[in-house]
PDB file of N, CA, C and O in Angstrom, chain B, residues numbered from 101:
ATOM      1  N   UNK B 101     -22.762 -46.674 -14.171  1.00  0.00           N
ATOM      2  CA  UNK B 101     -21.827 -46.645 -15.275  1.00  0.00           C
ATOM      3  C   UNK B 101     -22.561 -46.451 -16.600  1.00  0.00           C
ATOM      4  O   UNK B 101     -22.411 -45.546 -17.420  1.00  0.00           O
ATOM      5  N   UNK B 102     -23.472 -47.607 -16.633  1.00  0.00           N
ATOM      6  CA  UNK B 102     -24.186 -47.488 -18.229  1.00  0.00           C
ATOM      7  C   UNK B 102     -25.260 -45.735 -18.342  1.00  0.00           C
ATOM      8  O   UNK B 102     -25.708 -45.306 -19.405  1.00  0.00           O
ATOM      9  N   UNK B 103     -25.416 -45.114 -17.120  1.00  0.00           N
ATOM     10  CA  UNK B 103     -26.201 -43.916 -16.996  1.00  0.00           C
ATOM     11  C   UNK B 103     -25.153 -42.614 -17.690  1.00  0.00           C
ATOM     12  O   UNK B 103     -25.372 -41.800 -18.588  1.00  0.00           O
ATOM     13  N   UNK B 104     -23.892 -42.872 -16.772  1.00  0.00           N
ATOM     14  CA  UNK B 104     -23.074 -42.018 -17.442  1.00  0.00           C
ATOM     15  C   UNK B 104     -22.615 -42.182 -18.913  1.00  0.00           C
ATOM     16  O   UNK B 104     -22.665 -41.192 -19.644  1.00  0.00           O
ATOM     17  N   UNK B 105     -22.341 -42.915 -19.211  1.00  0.00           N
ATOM     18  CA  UNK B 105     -22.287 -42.991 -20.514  1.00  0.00           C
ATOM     19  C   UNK B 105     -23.262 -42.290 -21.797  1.00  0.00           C
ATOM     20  O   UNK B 105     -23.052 -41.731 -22.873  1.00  0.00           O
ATOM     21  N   UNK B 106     -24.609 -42.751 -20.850  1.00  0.00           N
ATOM     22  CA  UNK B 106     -25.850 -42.306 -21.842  1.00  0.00           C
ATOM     23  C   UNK B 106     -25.905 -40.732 -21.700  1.00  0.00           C
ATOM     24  O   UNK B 106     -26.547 -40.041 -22.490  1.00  0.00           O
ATOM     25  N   UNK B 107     -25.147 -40.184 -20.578  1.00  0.00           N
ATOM     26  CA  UNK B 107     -25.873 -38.550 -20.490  1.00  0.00           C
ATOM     27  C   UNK B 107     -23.917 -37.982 -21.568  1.00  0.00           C
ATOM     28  O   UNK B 107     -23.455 -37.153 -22.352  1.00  0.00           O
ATOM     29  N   UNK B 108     -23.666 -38.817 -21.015  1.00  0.00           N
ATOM     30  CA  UNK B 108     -22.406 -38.212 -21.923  1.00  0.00           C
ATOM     31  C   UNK B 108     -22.834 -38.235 -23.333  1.00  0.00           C
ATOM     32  O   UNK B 108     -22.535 -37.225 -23.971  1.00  0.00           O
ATOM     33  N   UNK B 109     -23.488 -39.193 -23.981  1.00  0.00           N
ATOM     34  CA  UNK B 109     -23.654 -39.215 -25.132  1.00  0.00           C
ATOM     35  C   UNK B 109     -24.819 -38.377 -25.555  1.00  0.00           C
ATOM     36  O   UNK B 109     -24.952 -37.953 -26.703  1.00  0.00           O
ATOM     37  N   UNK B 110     -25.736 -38.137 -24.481  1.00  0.00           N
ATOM     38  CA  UNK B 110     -26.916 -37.387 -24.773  1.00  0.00           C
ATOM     39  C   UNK B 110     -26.331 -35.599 -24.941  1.00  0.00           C
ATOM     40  O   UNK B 110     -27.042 -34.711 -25.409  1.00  0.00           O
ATOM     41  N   UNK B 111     -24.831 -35.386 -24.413  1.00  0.00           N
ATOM     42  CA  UNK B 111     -24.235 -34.296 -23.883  1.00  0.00           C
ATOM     43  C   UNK B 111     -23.584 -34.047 -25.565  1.00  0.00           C
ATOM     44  O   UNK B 111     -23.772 -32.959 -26.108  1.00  0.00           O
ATOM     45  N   UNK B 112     -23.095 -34.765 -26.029  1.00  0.00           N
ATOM     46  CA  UNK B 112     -22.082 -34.538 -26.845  1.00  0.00           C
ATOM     47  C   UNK B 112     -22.838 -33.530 -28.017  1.00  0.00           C
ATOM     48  O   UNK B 112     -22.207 -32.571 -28.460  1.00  0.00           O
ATOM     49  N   UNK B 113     -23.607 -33.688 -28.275  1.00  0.00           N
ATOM     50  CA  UNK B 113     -24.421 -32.448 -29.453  1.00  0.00           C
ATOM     51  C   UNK B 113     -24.587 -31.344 -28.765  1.00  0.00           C
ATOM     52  O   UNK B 113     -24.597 -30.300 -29.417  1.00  0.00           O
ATOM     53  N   UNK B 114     -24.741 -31.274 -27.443  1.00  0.00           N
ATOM     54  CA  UNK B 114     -24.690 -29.952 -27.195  1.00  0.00           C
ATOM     55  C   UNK B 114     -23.656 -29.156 -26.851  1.00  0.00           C
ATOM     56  O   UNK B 114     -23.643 -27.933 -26.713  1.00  0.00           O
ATOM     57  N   UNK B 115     -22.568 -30.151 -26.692  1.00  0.00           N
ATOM     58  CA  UNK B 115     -21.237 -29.753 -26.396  1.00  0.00           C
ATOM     59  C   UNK B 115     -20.689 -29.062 -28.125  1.00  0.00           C
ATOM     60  O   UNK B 115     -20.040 -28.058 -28.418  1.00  0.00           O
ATOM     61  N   UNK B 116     -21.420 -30.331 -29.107  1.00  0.00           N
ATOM     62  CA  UNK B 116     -20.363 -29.793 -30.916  1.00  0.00           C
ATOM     63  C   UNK B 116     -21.038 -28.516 -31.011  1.00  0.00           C
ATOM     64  O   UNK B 116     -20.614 -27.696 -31.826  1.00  0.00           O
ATOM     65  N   UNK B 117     -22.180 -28.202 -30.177  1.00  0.00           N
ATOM     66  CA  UNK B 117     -23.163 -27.090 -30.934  1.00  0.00           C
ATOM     67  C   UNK B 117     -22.861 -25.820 -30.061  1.00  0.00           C
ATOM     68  O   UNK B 117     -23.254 -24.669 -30.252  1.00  0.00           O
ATOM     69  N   UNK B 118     -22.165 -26.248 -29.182  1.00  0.00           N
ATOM     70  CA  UNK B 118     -21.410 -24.697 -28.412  1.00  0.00           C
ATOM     71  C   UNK B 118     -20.186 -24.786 -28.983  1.00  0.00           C
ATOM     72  O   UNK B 118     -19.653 -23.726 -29.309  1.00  0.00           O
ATOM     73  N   UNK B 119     -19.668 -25.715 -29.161  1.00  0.00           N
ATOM     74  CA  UNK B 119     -17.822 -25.487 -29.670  1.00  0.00           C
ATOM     75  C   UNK B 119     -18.175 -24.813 -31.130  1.00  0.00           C
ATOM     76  O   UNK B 119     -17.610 -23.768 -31.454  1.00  0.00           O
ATOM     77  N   UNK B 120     -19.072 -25.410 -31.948  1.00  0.00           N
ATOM     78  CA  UNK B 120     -19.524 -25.095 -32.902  1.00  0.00           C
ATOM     79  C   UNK B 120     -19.285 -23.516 -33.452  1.00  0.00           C
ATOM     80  O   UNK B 120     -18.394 -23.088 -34.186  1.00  0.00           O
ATOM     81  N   UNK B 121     -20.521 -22.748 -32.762  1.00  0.00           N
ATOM     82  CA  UNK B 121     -20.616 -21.660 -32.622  1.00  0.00           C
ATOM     83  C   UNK B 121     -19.638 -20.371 -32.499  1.00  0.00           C
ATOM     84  O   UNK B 121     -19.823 -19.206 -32.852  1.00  0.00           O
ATOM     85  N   UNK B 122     -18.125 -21.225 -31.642  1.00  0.00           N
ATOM     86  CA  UNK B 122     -17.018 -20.447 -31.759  1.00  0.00           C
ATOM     87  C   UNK B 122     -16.235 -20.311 -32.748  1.00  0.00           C
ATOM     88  O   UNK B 122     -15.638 -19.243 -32.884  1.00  0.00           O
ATOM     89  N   UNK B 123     -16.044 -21.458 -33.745  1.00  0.00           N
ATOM     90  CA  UNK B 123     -15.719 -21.735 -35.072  1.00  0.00           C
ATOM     91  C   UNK B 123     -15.598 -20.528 -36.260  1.00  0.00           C
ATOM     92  O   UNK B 123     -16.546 -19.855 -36.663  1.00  0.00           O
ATOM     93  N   UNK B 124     -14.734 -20.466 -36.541  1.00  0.00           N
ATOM     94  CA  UNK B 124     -14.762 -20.080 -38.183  1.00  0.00           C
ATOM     95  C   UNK B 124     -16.050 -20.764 -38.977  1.00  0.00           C
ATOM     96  O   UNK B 124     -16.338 -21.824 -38.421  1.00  0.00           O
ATOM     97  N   UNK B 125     -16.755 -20.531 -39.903  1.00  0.00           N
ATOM     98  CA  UNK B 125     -17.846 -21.049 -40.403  1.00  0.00           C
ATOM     99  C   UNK B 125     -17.038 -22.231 -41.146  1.00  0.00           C
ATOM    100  O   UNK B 125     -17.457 -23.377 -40.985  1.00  0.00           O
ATOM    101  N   UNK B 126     -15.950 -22.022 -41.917  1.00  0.00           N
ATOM    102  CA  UNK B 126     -15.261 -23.176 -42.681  1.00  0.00           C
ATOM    103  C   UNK B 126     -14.530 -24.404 -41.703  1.00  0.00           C
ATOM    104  O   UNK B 126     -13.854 -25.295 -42.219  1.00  0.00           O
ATOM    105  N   UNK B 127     -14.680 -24.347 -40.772  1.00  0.00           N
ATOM    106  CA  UNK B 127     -14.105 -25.097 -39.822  1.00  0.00           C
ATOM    107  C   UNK B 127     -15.278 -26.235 -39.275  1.00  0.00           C
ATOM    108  O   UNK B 127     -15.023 -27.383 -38.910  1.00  0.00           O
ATOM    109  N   UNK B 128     -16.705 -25.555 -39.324  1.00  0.00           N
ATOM    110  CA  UNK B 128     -17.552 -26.075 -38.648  1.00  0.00           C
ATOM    111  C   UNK B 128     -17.741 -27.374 -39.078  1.00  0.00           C
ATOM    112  O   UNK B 128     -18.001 -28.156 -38.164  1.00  0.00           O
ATOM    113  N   UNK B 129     -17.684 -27.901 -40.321  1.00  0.00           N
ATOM    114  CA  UNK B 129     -17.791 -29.231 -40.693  1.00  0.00           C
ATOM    115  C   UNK B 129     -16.370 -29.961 -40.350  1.00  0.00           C
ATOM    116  O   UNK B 129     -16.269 -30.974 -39.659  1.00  0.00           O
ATOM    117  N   UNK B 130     -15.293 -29.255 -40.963  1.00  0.00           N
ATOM    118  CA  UNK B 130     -14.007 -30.213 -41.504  1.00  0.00           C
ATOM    119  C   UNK B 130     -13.162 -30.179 -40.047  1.00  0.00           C
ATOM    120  O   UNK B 130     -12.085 -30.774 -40.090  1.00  0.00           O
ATOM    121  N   UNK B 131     -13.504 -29.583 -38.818  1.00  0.00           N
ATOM    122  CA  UNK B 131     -12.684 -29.901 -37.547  1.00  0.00           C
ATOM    123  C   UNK B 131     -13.476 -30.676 -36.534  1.00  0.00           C
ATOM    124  O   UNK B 131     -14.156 -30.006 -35.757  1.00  0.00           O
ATOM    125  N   UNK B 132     -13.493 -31.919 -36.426  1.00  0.00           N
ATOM    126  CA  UNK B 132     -14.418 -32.367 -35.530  1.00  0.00           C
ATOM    127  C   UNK B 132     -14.540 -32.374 -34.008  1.00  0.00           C
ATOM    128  O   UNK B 132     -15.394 -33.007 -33.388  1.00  0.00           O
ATOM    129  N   UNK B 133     -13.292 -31.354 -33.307  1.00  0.00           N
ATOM    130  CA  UNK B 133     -13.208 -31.868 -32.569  1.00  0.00           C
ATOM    131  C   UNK B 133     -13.414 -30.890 -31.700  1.00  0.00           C
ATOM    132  O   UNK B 133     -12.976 -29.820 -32.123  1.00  0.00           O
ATOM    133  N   UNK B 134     -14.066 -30.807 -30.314  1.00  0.00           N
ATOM    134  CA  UNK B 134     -14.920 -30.153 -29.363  1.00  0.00           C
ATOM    135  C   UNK B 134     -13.983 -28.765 -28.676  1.00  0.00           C
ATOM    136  O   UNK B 134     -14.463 -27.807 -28.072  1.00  0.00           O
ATOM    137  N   UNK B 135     -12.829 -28.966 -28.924  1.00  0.00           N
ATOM    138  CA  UNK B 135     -11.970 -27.486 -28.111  1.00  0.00           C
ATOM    139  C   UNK B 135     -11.602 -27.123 -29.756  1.00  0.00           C
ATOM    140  O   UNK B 135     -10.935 -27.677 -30.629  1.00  0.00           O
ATOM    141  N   UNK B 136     -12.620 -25.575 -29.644  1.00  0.00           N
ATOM    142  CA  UNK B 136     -11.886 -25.060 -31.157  1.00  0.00           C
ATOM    143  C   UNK B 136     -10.016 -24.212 -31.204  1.00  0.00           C
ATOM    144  O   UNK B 136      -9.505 -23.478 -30.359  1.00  0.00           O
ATOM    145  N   UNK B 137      -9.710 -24.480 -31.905  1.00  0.00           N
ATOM    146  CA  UNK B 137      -8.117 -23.530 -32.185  1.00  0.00           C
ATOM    147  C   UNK B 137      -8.145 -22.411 -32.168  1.00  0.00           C
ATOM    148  O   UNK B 137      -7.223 -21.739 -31.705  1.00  0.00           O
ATOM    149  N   UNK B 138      -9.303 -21.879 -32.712  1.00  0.00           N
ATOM    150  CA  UNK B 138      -9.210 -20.368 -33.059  1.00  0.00           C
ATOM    151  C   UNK B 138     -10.446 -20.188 -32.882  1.00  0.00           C
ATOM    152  O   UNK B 138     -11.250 -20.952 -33.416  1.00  0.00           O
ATOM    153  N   UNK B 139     -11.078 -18.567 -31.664  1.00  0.00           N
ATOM    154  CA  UNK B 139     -12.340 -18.209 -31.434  1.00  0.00           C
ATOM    155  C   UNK B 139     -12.848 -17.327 -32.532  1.00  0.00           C
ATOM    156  O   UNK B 139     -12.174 -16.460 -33.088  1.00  0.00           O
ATOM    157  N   UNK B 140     -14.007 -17.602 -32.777  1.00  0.00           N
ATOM    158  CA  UNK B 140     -14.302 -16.567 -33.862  1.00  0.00           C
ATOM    159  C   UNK B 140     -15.522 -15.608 -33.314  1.00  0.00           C
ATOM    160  O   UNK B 140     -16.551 -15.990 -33.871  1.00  0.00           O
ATOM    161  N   UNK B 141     -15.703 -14.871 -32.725  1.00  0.00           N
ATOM    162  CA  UNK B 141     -17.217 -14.793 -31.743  1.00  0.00           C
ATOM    163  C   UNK B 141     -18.045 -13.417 -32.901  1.00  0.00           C
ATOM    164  O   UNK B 141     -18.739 -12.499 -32.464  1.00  0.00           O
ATOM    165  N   UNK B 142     -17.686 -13.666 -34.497  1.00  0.00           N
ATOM    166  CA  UNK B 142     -18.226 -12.885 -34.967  1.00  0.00           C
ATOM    167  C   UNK B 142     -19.835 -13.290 -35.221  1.00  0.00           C
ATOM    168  O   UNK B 142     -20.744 -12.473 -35.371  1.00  0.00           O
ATOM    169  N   UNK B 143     -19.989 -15.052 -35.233  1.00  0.00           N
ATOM    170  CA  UNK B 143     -21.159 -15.471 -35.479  1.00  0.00           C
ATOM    171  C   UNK B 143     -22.589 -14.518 -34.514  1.00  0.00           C
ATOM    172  O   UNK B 143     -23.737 -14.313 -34.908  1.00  0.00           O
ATOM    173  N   UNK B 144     -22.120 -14.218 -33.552  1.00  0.00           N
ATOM    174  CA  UNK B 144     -23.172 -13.962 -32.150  1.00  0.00           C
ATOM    175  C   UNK B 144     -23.597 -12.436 -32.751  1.00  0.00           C
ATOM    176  O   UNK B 144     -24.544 -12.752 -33.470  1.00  0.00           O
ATOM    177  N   UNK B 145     -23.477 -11.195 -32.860  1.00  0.00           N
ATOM    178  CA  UNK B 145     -23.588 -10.212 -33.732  1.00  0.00           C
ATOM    179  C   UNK B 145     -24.374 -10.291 -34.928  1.00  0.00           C
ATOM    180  O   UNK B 145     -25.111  -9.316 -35.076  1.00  0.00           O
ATOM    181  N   UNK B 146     -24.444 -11.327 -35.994  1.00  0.00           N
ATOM    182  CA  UNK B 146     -24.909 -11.685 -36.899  1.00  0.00           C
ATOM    183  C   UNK B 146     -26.177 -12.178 -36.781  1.00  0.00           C
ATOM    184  O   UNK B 146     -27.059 -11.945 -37.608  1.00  0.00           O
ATOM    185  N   UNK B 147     -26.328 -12.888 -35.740  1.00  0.00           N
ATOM    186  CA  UNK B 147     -26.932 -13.533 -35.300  1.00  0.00           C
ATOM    187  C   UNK B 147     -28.746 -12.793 -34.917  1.00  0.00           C
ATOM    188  O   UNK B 147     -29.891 -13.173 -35.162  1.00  0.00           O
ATOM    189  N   UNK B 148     -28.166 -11.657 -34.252  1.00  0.00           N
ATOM    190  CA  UNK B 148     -28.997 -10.731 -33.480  1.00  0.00           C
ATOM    191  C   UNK B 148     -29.413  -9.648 -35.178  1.00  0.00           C
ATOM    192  O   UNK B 148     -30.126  -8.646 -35.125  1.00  0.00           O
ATOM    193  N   UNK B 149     -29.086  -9.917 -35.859  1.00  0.00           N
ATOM    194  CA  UNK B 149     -29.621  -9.107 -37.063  1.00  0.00           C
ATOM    195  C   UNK B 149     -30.267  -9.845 -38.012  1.00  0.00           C
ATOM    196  O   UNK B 149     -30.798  -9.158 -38.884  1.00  0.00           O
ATOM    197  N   UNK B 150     -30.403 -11.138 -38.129  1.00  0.00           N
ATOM    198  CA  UNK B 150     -30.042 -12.032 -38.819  1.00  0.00           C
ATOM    199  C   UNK B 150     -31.874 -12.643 -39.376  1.00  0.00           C
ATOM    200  O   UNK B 150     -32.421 -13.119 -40.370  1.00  0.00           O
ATOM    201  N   UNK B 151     -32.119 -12.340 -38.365  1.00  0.00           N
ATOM    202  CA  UNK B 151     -34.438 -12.644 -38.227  1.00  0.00           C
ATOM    203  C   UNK B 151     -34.795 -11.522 -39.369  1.00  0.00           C
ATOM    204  O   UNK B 151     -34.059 -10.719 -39.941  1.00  0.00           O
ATOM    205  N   UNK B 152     -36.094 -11.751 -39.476  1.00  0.00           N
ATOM    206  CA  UNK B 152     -37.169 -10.894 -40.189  1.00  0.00           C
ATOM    207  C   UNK B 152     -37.467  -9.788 -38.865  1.00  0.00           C
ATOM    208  O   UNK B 152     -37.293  -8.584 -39.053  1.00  0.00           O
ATOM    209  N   UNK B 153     -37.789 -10.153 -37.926  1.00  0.00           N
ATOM    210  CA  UNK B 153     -37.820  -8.784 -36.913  1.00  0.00           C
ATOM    211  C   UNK B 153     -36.644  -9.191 -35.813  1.00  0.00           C
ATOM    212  O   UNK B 153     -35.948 -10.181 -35.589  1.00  0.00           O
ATOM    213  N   UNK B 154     -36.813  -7.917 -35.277  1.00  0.00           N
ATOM    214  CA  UNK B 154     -35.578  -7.482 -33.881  1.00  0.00           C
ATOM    215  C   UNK B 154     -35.517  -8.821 -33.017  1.00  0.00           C
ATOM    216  O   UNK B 154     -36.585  -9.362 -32.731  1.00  0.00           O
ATOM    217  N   UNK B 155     -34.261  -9.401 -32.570  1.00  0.00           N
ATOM    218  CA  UNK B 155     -34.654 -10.134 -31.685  1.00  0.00           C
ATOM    219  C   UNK B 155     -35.550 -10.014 -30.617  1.00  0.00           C
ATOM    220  O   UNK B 155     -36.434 -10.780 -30.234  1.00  0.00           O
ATOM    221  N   UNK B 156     -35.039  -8.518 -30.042  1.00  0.00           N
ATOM    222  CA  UNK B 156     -36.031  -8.056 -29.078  1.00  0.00           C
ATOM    223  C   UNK B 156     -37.378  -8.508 -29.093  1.00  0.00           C
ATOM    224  O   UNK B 156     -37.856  -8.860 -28.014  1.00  0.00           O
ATOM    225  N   UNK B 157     -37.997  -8.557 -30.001  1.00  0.00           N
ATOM    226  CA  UNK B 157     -39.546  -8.368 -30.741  1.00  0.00           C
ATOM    227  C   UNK B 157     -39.886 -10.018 -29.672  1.00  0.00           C
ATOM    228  O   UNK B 157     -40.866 -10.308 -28.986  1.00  0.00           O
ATOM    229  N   UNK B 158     -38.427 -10.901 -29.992  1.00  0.00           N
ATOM    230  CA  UNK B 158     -38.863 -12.730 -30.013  1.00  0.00           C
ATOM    231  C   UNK B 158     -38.845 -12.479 -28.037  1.00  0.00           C
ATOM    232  O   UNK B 158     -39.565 -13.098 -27.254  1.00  0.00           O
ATOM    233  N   UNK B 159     -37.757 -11.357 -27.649  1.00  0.00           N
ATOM    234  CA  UNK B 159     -37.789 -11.901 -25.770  1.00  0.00           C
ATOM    235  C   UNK B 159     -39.015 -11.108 -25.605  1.00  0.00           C
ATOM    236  O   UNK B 159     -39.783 -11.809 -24.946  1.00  0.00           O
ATOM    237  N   UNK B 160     -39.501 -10.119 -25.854  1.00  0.00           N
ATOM    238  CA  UNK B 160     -40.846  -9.441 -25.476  1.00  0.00           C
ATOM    239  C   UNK B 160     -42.041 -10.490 -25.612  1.00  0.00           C
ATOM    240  O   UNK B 160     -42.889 -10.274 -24.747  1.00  0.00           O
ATOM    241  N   UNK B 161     -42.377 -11.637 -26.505  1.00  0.00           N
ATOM    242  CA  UNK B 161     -42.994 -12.702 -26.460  1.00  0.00           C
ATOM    243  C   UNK B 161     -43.366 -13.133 -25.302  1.00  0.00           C
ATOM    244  O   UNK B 161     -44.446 -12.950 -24.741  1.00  0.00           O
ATOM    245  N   UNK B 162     -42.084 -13.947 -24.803  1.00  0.00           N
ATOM    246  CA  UNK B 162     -42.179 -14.679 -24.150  1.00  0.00           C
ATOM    247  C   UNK B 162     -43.126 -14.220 -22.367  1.00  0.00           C
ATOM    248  O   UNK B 162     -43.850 -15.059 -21.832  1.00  0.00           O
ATOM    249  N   UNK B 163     -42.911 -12.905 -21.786  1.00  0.00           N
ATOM    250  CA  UNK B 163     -43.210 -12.615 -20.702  1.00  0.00           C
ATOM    251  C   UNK B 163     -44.786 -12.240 -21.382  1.00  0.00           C
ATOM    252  O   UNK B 163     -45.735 -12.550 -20.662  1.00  0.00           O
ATOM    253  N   UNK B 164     -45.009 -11.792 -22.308  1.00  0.00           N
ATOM    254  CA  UNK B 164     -46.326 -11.193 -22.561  1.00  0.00           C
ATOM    255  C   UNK B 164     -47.184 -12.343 -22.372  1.00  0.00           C
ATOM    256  O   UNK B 164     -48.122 -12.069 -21.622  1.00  0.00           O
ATOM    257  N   UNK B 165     -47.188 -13.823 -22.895  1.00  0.00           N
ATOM    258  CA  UNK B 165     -47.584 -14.836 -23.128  1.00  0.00           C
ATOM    259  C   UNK B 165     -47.851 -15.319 -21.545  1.00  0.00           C
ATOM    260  O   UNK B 165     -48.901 -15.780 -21.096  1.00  0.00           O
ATOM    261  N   UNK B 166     -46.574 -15.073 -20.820  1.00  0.00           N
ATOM    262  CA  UNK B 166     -46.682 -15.481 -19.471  1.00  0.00           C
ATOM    263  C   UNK B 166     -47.513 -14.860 -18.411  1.00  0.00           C
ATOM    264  O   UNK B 166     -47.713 -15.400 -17.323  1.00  0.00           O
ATOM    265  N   UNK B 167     -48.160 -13.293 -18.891  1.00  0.00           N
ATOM    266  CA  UNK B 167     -48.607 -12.511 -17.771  1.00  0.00           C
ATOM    267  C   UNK B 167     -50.122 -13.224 -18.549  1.00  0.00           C
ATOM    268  O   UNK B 167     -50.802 -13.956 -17.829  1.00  0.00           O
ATOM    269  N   UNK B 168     -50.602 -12.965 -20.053  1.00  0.00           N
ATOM    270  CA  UNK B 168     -51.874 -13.392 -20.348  1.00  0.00           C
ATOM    271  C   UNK B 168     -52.113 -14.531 -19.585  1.00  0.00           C
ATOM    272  O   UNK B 168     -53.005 -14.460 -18.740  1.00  0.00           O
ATOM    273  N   UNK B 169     -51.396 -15.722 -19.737  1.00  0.00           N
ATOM    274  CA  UNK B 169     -52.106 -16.989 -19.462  1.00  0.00           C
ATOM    275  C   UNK B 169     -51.982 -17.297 -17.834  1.00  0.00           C
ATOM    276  O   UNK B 169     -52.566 -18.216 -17.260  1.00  0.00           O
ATOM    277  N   UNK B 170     -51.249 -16.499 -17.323  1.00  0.00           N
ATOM    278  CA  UNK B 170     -51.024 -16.577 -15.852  1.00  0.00           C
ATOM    279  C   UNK B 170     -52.701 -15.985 -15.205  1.00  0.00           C
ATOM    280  O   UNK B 170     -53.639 -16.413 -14.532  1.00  0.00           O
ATOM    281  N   UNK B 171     -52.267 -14.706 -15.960  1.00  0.00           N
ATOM    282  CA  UNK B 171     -53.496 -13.517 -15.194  1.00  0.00           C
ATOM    283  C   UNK B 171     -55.329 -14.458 -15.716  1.00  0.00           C
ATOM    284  O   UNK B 171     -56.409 -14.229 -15.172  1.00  0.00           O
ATOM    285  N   UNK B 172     -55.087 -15.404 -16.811  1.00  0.00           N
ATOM    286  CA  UNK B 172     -56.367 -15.950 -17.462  1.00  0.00           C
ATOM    287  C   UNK B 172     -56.506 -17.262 -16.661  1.00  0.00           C
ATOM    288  O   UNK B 172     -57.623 -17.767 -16.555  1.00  0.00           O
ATOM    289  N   UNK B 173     -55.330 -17.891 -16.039  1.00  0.00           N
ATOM    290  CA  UNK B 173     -55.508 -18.758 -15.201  1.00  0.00           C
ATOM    291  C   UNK B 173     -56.097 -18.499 -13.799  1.00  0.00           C
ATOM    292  O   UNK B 173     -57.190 -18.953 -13.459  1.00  0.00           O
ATOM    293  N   UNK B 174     -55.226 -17.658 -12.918  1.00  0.00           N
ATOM    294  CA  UNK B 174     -56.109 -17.087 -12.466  1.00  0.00           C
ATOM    295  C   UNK B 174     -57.796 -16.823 -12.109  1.00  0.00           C
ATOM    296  O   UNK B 174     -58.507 -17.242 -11.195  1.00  0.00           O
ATOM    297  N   UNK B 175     -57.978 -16.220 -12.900  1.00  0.00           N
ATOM    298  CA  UNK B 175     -59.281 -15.648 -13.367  1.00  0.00           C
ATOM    299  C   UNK B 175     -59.783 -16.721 -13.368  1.00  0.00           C
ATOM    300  O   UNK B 175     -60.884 -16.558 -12.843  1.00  0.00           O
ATOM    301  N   UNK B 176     -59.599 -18.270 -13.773  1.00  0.00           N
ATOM    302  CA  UNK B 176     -60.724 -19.052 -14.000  1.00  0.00           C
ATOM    303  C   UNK B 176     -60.733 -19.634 -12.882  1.00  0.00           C
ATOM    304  O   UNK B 176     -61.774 -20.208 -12.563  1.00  0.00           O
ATOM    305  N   UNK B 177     -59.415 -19.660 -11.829  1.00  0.00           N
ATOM    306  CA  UNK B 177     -59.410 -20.130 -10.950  1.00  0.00           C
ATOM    307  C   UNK B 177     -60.444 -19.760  -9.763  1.00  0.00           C
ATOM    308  O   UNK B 177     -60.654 -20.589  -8.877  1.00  0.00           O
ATOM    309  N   UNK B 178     -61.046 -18.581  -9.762  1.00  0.00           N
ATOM    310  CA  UNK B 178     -61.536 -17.434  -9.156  1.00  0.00           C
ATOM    311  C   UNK B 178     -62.916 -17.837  -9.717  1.00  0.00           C
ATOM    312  O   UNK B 178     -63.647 -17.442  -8.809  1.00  0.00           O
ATOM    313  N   UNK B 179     -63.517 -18.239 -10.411  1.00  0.00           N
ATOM    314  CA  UNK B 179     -64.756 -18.547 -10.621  1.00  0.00           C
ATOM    315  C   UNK B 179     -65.263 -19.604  -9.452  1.00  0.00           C
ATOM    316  O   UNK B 179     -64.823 -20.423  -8.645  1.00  0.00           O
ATOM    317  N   UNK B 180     -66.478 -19.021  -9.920  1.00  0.00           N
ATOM    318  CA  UNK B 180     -67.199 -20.348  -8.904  1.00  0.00           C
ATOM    319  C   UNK B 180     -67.910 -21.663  -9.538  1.00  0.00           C
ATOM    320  O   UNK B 180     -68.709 -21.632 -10.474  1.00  0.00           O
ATOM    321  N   UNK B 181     -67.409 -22.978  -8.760  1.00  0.00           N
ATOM    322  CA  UNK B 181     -67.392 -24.489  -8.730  1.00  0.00           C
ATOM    323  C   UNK B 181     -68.858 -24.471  -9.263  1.00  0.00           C
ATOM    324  O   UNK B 181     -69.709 -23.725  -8.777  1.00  0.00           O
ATOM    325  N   UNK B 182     -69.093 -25.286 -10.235  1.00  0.00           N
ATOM    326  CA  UNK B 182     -70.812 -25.431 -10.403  1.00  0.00           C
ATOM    327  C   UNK B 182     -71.079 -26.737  -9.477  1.00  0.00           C
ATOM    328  O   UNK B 182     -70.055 -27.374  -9.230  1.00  0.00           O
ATOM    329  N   UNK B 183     -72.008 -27.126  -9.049  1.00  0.00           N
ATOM    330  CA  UNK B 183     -72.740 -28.014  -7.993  1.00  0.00           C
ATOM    331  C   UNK B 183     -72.481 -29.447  -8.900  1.00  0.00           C
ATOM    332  O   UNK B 183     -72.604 -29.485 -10.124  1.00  0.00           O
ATOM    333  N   UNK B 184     -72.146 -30.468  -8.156  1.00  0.00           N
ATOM    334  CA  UNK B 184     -72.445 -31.876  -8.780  1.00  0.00           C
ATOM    335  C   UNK B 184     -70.873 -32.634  -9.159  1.00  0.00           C
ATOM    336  O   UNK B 184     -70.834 -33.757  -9.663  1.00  0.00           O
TER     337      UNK B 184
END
């Protein structure tokens, strides 16, 4: 009982921060409450223009980072054990 409670409460910011997002921007403070009235899905569009570079630029990161340190792990793995 006391577990559920805690993940519910641990839940609830991520729940205002998706209802959020559907919001009118003037709504986002003054409606508190988690099912919005009216979808607004212009935020998501904005969103993707919205950086100093392309989003693209931020998902190309992430795999590049993953093949270096994978392929460098690797590699050290592949060395040989010194004695002792």
């Amino acid at each position: 009982m006391v577990l559920s409670a805690t993940a519910l409460l641990m839940l609830d910011p991520l729940l205002w921060m998706i209802a959020s997002s559907v919001k009118p921007n003037a709504l986002i403070f003054c409606d508190p409450s988690l099912i919005p009235t009216t979808l607004d899905l212009s935020n998501y569009p904005s969103r993707w223009t919205a950086l100093t570079h392309p989003f693209t630029h931020y998902l190309l990161d992430s795999p590049v980072i993953v093949v270096v340190r994978c392929s460098a792990t690797w590699s050290r793995a592949r060395w040989p054990r010194s004695p002792g």
